[in-house]
N, C-alpha and C positions, 0 to 999 in steps of 0.2 A: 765334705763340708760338715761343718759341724753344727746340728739343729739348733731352731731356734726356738724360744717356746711356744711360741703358736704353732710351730712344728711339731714340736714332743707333744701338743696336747692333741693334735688333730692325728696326729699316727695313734698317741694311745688310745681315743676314741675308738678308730679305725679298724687298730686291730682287736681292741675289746668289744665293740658291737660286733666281728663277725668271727674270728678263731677265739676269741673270748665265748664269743655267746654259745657256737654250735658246740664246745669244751664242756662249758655249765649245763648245757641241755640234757648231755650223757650223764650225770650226776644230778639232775634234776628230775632226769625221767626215770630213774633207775635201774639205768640200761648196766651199769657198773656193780649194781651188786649194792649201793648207796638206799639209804629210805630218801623216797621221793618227797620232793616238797616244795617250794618258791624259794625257801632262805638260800638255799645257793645263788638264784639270782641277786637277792639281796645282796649277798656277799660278792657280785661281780659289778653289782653297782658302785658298792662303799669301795673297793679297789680301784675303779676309776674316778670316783669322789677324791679320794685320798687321793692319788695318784698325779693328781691335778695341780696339789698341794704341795706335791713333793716335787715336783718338778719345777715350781718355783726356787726350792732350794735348790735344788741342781743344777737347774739352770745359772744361779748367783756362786755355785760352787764351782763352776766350770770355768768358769773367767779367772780362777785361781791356779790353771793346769798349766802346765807352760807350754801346751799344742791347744789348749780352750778345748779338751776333748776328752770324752770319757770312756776310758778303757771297760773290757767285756768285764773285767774283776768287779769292777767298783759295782757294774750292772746287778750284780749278782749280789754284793753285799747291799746294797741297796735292794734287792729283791726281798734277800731274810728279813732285813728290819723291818720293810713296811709288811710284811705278811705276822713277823710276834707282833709291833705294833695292833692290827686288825685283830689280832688271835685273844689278843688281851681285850681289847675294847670290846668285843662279842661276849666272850666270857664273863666280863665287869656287865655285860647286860644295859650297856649303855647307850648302842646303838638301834634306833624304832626301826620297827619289824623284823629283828632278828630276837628269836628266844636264847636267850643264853646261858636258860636253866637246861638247854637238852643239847648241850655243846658237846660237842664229841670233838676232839685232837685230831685225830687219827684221821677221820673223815676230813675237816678241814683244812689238813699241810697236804691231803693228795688233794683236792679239789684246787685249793690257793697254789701247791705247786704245778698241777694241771695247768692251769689255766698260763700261770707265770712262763713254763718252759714253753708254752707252746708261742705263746705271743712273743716271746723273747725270738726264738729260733723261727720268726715268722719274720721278725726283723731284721734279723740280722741273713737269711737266705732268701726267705721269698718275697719280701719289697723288694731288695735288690735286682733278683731276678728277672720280679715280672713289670716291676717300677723304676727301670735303671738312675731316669732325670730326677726323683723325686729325693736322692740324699743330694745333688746339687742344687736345690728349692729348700735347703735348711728344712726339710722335711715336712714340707707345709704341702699343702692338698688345696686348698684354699687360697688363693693372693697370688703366690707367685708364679702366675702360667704364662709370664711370657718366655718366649724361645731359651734355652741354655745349650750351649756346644761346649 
């Protein structure tokens, strides 16, 4: 079934407060090799801020598919954009509590794509696995518990 947006927002929540969070933790504590700091969490904020955002285009761009569905490709190009989008606004120093005088590239496409693959491949393996009924609930967590066969 193909989610709904209360769905996409309550998965990205879902999986960004917990394989998002414990992902940024390792690159916030600098268990990676990264200098420790909070802006990573920052930046796992503004990803589900944004994120939120974007899924409203999504969600109005999917009504455009002729299965109303969104292929893994598109997942992924939509990944790159919204990650240069963040990359840019960090940089332009526009977004509060992120310095973007001490930006480092390199550091944030592994942290931004950390985070992205893993919550990606958390969707697409392990909801499935250990949530089977929740892609027939249009992926909502929230609302729709009554019975599905």
């Amino acid at each position: 079934m193909t989610p709904t947006l209360f769905g996409r927002w309550q998965t990205r929540i879902f999986l960004l407060a917990t394989i998002g969070l414990i992902t940024t933790w390792k690159f916030a504590s600098g268990l990676l090799g990264t200098e420790p700091g909070t802006s990573y969490y920052w930046v796992l904020f503004y990803v589900a801020l944004f994120g939120l955002l974007w899924d409203i285009l999504y969600n109005f761009l999917q009504k455009f598919m002729w299965d109303h569905d969104w292929p893994g490709a598109f997942q992924l190009l939509a990944g790159i954009a919204e990650g240069v989008l963040l990359a840019i606004l960090v940089r332009l120093n526009v977004l509060p509590f992120i310095d973007g005088s001490h930006f480092n590239l390199g550091t944030f496409v592994l942290h931004y794509g950390a985070v992205w693959i893993s919550t990606y491949l958390a969707s697409w393996v392990i909801m499935r696995l250990l949530f089977p009924r929740w892609r027939f609930r249009g992926g909502e967590w929230i609302g729709k518990w009554r019975r599905v066969y």
